[in-house]
RODO-2510 file (C-alpha; in nm, 4 decimals, decimal comma):
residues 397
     n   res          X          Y          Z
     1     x    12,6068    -8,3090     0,5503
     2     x    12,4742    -8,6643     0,5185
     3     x    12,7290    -8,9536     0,5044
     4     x    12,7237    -9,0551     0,1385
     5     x    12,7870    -8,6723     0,0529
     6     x    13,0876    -8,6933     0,2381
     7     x    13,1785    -8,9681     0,0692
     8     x    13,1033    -8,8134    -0,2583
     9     x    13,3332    -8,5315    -0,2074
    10     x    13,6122    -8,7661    -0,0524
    11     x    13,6328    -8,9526    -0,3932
    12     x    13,6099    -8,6213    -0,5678
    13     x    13,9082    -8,5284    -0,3418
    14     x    14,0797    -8,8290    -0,4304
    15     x    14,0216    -8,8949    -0,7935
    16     x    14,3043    -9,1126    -0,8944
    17     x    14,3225    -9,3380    -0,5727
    18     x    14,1725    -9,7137    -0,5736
    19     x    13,8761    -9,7706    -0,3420
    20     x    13,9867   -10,1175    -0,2621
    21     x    14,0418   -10,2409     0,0537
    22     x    14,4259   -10,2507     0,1414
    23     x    14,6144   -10,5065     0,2978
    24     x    14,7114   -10,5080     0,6280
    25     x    15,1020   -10,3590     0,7360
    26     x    15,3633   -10,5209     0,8642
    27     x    15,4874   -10,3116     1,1860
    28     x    15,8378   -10,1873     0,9700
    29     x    15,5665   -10,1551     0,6645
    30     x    15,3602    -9,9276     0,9013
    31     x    15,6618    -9,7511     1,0758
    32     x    15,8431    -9,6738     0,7136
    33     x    15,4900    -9,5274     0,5738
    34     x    15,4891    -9,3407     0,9166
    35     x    15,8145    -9,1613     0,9009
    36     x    15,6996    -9,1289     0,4585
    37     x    15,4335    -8,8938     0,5810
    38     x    15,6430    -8,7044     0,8671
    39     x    15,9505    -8,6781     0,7401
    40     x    15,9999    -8,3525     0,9471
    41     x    15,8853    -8,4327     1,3174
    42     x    16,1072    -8,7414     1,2750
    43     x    16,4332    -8,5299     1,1704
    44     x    16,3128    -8,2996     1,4934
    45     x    16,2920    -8,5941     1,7165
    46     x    16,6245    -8,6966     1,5770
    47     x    16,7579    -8,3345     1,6599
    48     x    16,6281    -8,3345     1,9847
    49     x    16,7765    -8,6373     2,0886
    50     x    17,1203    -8,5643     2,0170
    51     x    17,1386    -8,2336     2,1403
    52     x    17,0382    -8,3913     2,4735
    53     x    17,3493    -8,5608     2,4837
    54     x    17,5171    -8,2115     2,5136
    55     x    17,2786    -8,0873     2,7397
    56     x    17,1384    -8,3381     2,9540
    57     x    16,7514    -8,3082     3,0971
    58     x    16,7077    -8,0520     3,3633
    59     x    16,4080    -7,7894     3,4981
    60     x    16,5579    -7,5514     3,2027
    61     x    16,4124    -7,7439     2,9307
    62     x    16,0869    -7,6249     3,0765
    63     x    16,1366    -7,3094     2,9977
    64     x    16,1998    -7,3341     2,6124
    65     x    15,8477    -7,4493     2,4855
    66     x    15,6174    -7,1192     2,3731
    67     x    15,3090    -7,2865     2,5401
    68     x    15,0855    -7,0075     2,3724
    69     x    15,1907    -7,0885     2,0375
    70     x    15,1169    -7,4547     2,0627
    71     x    14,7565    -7,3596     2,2321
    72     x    14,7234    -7,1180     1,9033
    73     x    14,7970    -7,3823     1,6367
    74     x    14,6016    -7,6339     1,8024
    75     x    14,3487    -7,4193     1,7793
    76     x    14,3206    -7,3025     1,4799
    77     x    14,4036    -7,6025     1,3048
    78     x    14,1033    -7,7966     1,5534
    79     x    13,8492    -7,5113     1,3872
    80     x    14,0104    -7,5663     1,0578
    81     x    13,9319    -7,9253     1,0296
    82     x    13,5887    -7,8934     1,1576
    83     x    13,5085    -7,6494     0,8864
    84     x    13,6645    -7,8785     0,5890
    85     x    13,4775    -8,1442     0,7125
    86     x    13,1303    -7,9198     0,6542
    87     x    13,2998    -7,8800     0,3484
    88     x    13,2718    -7,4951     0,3541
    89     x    13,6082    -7,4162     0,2093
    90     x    13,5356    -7,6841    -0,1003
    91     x    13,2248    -7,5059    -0,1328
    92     x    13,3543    -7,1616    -0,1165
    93     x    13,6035    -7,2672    -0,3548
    94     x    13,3762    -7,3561    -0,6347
    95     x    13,1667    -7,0601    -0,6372
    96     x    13,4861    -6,8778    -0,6696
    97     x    13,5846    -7,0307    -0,9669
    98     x    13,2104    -7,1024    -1,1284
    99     x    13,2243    -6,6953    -1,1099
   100     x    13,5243    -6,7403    -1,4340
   101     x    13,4897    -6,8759    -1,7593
   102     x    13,8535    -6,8981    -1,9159
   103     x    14,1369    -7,0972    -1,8384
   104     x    14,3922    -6,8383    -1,7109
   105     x    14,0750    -6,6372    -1,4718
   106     x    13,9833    -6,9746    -1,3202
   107     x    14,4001    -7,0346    -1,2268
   108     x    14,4187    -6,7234    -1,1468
   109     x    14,0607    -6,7992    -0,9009
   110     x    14,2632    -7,1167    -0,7730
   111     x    14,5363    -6,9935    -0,7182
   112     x    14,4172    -6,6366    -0,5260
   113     x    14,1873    -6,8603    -0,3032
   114     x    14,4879    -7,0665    -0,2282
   115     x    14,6261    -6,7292    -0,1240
   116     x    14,3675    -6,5673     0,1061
   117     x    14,3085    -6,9199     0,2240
   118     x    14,6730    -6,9457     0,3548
   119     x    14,6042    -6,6123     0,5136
   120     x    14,3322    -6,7217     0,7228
   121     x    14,3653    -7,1505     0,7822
   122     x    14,7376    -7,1749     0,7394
   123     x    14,9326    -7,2629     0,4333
   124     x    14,9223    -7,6352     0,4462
   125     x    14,5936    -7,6350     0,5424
   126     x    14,5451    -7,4235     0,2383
   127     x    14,6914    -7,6250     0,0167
   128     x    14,5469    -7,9771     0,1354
   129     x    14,1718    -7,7828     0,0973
   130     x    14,2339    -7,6165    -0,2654
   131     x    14,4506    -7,8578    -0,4485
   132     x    14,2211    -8,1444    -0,4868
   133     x    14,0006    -7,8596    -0,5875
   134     x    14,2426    -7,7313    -0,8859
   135     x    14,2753    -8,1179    -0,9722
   136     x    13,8747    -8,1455    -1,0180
   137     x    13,8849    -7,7886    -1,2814
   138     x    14,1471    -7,8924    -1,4880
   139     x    14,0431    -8,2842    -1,5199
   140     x    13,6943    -8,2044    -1,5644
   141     x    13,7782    -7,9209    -1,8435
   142     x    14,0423    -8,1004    -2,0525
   143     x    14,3679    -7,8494    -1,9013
   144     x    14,5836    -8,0760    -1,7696
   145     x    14,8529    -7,8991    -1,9630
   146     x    14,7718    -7,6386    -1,6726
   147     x    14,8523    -7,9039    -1,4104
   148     x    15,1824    -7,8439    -1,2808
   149     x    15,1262    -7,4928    -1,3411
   150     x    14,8262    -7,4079    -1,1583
   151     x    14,9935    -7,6626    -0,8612
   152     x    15,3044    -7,4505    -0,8301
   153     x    15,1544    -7,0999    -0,8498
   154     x    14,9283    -7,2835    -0,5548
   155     x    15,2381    -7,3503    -0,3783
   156     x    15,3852    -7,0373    -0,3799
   157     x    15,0429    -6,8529    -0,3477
   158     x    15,0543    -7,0561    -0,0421
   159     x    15,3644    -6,9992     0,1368
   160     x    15,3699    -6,6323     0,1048
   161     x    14,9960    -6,5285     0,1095
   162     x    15,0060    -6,6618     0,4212
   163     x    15,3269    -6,4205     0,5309
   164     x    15,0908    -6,0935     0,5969
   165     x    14,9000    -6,2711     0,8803
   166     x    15,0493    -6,3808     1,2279
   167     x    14,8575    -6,7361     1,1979
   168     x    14,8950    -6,7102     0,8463
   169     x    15,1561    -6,9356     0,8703
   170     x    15,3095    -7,1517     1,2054
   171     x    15,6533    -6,9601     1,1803
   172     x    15,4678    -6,6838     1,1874
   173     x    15,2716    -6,7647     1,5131
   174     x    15,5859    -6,8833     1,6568
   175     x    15,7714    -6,5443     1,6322
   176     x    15,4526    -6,2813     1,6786
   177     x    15,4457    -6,4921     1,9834
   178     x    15,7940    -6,5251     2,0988
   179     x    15,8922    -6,1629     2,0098
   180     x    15,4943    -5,9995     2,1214
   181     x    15,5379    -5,7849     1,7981
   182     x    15,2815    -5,5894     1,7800
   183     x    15,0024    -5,6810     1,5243
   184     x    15,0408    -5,3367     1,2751
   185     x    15,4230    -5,3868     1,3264
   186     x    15,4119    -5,7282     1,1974
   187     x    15,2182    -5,6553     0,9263
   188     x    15,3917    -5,3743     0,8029
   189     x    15,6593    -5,5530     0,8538
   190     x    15,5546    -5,8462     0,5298
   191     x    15,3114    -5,5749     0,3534
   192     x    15,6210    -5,5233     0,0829
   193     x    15,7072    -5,8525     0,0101
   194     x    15,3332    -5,9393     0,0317
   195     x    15,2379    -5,6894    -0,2094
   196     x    15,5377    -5,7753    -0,4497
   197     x    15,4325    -6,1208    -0,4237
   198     x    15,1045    -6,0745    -0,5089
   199     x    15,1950    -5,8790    -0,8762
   200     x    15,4620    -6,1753    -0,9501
   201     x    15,2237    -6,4069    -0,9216
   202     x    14,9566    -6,2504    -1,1164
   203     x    15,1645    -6,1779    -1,3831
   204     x    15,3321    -6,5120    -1,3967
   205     x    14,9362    -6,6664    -1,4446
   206     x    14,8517    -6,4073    -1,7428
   207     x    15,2012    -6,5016    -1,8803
   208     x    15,1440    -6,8868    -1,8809
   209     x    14,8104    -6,9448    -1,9077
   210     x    14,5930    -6,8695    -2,2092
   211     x    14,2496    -6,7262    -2,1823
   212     x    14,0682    -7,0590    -2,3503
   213     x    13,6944    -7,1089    -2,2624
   214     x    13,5956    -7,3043    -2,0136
   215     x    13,2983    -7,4359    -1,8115
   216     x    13,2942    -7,6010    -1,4400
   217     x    12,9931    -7,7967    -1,3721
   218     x    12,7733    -7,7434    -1,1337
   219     x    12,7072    -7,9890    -0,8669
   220     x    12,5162    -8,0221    -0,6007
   221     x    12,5876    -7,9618    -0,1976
   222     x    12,4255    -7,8223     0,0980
   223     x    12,6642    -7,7498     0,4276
   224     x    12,4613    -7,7348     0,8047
   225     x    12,4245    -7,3358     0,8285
   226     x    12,3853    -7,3932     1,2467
   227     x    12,7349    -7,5972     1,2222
   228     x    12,8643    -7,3425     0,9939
   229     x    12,7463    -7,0453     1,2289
   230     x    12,9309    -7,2081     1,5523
   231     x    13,2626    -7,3096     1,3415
   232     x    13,2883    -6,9509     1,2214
   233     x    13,2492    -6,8527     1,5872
   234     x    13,4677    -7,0524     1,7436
   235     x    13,7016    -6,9634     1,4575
   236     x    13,6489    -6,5666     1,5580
   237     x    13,7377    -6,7199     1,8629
   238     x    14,0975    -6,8778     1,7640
   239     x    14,1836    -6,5408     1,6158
   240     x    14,0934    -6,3528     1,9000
   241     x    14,3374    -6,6015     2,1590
   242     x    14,6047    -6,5403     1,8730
   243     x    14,5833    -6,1412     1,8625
   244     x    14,6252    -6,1487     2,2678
   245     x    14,2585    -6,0812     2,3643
   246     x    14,1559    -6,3480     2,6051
   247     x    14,3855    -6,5970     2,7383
   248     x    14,4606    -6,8945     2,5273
   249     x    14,3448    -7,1315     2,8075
   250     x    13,9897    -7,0500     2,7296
   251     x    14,0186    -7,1943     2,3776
   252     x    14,2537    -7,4950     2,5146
   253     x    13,9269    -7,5563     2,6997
   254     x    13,6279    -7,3784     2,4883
   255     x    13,7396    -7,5462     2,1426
   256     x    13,7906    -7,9135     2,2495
   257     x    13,4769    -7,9609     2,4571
   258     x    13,2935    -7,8147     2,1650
   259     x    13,4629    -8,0133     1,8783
   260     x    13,3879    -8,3134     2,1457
   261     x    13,0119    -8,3022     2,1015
   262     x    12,9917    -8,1562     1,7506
   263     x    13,2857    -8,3240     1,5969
   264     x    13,5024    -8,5498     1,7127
   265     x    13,6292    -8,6373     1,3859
   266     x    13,7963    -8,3085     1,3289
   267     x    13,9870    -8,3338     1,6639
   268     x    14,1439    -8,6991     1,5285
   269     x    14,2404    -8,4654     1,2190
   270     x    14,4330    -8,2381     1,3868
   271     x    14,8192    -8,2443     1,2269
   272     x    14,9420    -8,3769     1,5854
   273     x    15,3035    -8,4083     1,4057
   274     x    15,3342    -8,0940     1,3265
   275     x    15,2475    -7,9895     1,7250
   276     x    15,5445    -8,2460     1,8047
   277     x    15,7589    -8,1378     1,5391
   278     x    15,7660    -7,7843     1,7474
   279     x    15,8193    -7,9631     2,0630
   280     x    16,1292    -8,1527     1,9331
   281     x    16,2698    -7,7940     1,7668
   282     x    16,1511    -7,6091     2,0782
   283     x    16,3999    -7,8888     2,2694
   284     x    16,6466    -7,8523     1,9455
   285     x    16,6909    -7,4939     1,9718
   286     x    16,6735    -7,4721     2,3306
   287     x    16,9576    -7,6798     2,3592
   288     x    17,1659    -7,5056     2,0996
   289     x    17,1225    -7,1997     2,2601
   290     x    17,3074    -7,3427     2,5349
   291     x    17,5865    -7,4519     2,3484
   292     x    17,8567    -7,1460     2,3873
   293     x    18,0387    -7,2375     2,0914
   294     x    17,7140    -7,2639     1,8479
   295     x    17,6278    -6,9704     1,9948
   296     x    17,8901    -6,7802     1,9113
   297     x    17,8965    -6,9344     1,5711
   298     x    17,5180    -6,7805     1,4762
   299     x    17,5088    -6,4977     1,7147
   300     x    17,8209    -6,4045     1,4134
   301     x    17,6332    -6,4899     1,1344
   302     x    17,3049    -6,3327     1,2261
   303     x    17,4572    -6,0128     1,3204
   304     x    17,6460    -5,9714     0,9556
   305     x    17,2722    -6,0713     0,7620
   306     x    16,9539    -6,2136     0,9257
   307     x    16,7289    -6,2199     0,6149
   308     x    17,0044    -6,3967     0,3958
   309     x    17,1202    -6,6028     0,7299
   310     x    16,7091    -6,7231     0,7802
   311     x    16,7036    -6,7222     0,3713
   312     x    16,9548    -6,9807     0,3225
   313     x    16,8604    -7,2064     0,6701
   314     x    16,4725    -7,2495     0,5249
   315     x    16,6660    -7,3646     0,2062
   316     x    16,8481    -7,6519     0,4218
   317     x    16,5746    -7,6918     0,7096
   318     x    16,2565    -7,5841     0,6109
   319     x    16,1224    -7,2378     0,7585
   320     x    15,9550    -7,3471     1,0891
   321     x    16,2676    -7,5244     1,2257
   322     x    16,4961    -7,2225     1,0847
   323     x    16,2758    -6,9342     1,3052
   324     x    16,3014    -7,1827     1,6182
   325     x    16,6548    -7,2018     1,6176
   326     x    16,7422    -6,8237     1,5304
   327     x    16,4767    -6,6960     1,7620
   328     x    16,7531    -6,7716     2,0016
   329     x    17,0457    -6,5568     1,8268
   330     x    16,8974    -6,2761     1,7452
   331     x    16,6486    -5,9842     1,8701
   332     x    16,6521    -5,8759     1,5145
   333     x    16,2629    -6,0164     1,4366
   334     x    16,1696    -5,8505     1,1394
   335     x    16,4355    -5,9270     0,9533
   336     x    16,4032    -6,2870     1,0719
   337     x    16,0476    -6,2656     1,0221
   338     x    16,0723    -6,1845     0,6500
   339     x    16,3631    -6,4433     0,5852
   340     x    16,1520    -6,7334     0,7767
   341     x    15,8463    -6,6587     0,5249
   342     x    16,0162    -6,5526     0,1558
   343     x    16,2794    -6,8679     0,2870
   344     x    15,9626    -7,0636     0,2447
   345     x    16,0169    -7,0884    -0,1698
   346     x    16,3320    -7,2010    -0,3119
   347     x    16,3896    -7,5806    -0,2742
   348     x    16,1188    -7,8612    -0,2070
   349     x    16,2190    -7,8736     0,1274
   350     x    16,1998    -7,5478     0,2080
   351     x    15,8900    -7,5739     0,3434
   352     x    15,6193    -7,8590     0,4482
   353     x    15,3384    -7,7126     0,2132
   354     x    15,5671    -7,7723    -0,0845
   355     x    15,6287    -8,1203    -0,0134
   356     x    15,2481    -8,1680     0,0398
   357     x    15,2461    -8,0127    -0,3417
   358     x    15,4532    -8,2308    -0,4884
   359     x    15,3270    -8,5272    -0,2714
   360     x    14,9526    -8,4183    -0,4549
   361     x    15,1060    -8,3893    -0,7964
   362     x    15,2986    -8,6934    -0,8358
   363     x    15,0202    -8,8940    -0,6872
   364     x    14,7881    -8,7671    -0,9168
   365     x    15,0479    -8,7130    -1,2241
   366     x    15,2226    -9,0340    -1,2095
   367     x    15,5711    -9,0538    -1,4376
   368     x    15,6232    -8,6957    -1,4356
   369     x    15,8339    -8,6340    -1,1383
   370     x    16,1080    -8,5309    -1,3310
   371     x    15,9209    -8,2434    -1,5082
   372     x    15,7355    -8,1108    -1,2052
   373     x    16,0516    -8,0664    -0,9977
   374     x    16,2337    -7,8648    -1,2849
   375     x    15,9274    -7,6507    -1,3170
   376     x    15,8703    -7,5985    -0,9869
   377     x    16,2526    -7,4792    -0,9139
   378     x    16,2661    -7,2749    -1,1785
   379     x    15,9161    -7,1041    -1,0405
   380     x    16,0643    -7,1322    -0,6826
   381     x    16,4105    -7,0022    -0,7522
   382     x    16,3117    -6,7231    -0,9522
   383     x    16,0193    -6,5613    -0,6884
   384     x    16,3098    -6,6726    -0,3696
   385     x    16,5791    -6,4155    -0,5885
   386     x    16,3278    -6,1610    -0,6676
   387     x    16,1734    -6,1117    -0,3203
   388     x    16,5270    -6,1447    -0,1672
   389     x    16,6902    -5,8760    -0,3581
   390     x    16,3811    -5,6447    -0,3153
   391     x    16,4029    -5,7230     0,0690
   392     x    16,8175    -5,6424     0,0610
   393     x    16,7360    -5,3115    -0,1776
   394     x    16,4688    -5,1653     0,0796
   395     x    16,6787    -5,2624     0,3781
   396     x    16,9714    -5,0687     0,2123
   397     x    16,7759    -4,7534     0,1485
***
């Protein structure tokens, strides 16, 4: 795509942003925007650090970082970016939701391409590729009143489409990795809460959303089919190293030098935080594993409930963190494995792709912070008691 189309779609991406040049930061200006944006690799750091204390540095800590799952994300993610920047998921998108002409058929095409999206790029990936996309339908067809909606069924659509797919999600890579659960197990495994998820979602859309007439423009945009043609290949190739079928050093080494010649860009864009944010937990965890009496203390709690143990720790430390640390208490994985990913609704920090929601919204919906949060907990709370009772009744039978 030619520079000024990039461009183009950039300002489409960021409609209510000024194009001005900004002034310079201070080094505190730059380091408080810095720990703004990663919020959760700088509480992992923090983590780290402190359990060191108990633990000092030795040849053991070598031995708690799953090198295969960081070779995985960085992986896909790498692929990811190189494919947003062709702008084939934007484009994707749109013909999606040019394919509907009323209000609650086009949420319900934003927010189910938010959902197989998650399954296949990740859930904040997801999200950062189809929000700016919802933004553009409702603007540019008068349905704001669908905003915070259509945003929080995106969430949600988000955090547990992604559950049915081991790199549907980076929790999910983490413990299909850790535990080598194997690939029908896992997904049978989430197919029940993915299923149930599914029908509360659609039914929340036909609920709240009326089916008004509406038209999305059309607009013009061409993507490199070549470029295309290699991402999707080296794509097949990310999901091949994740399902165990080559080693993952051949995309550690395939996937950069490729991305070096064809775009560099999308190796700067890799979410490098979030890589170190599982480095500081993988350091976290490790270390608390070696602490008898916290141990002891989880090792007690897991063993009486995992899901509602993993439920309520995603509620307090987001759902990544939570299946680090318990990974190391408990051989109990699919139980863990469905807490990590239902854990991931509930409260905003529950899990990174909601703040990136609500980070989006208030951006673009300035003075109604107040409003989205409310609507998005009731949302949140209601799907995080559904799918956990569900979970506790099939468990029981």
């Amino acid at each position: 795509m030619e520079t000024t189309e990039t461009a183009e779609v950039a300002e489409q991406e960021l409609p209510n942003e000024m194009h001005t040049a900004e002034k310079p930061l201070t080094f505190w200006g730059w380091l408080k925007a810095f720990v703004k944006k990663n919020v959760v690799m700088v509480i992992a750091l923090c983590a780290a650090i402190i359990t060191c204390f108990f633990v000092p540095p030795d040849k053991a800590y070598l031995d708690y970082f799953d090198y295969r799952t960081l070779t995985c994300l960085f992986c896909v993610l790498a692929v990811v970016c190189a494919l947003k920047n062709i702008n084939f998921f934007y484009m994707l998108a749109r013909k999606v939701v040019q394919l509907f002409k009323t209000a609650r058929m086009s949420v319900l095409g934003l927010v189910y391409i938010t959902f197989i999206g998650s399954m296949l790029i990740a859930n904040d990936m997801a999200l950062l590729t189809f929000l700016p996309l919802g933004f553009l339908v409702l603007t540019t067809t008068g349905k704001q009143k669908y905003m915070a909606f259509t945003f929080i069924m995106q969430n949600i659509a988000a955090n547990l489409g992604g559950m049915l797919t081991p790199f549907g999600n980076p929790q999910n890579l983490y413990l299909y990795s850790t535990f080598e659960i194997p690939t029908l197990e896992f997904m049978g495994i989430m197919a029940p809460p993915f299923v149930l998820s599914v029908a509360l979602i659609t039914v929340c859309c036909i609920i709240f959303v009326k089916p008004e007439p509406l038209e999305l423009a059309d607009e013009k945009m061409e993507i490199s089919p070549w470029r295309t043609v290699v991402y999707l290949a080296l794509f097949a190739l990310s999901i091949v190293i994740v399902f165990r079928g080559i080693p993952y050093i051949v995309g550690l080494i395939v996937i950069p030098v490729a991305l070096l010649f064809l775009d560099r860009k999308a190796l700067k864009m890799v979410d490098y935080p979030l890589l170190l944010t599982f480095v500081f937990f993988f350091i976290f965890s490790g270390n608390m594993a070696r602490i008898e009496a916290v141990r002891n203390l989880f090792e007690g709690l897991l063993n009486k409930s995992t899901l509602l143990v993993s439920v309520l720790s995603c509620q307090c430390i987001s759902n990544v963190p939570s299946a680090i640390l318990l990974s190391q208490f408990t051989g109990n994985y699919a139980d863990l494995l469905v807490g990590v990913n239902i854990g991931g609704v509930g409260t905003l920090i529950s899990s990174l792709a909601s703040l990136i929601t609500f980070r989006e919204y208030v951006k673009n919906n300035p003075g109604k912070t107040g409003y989205y949060v409310g609507v998005f907990s009731a949302f949140n709370f209601a799907f995080l008691i559904i799918l956990t009772g569900f979970m506790l009744l099939l468990g029981a039978l």
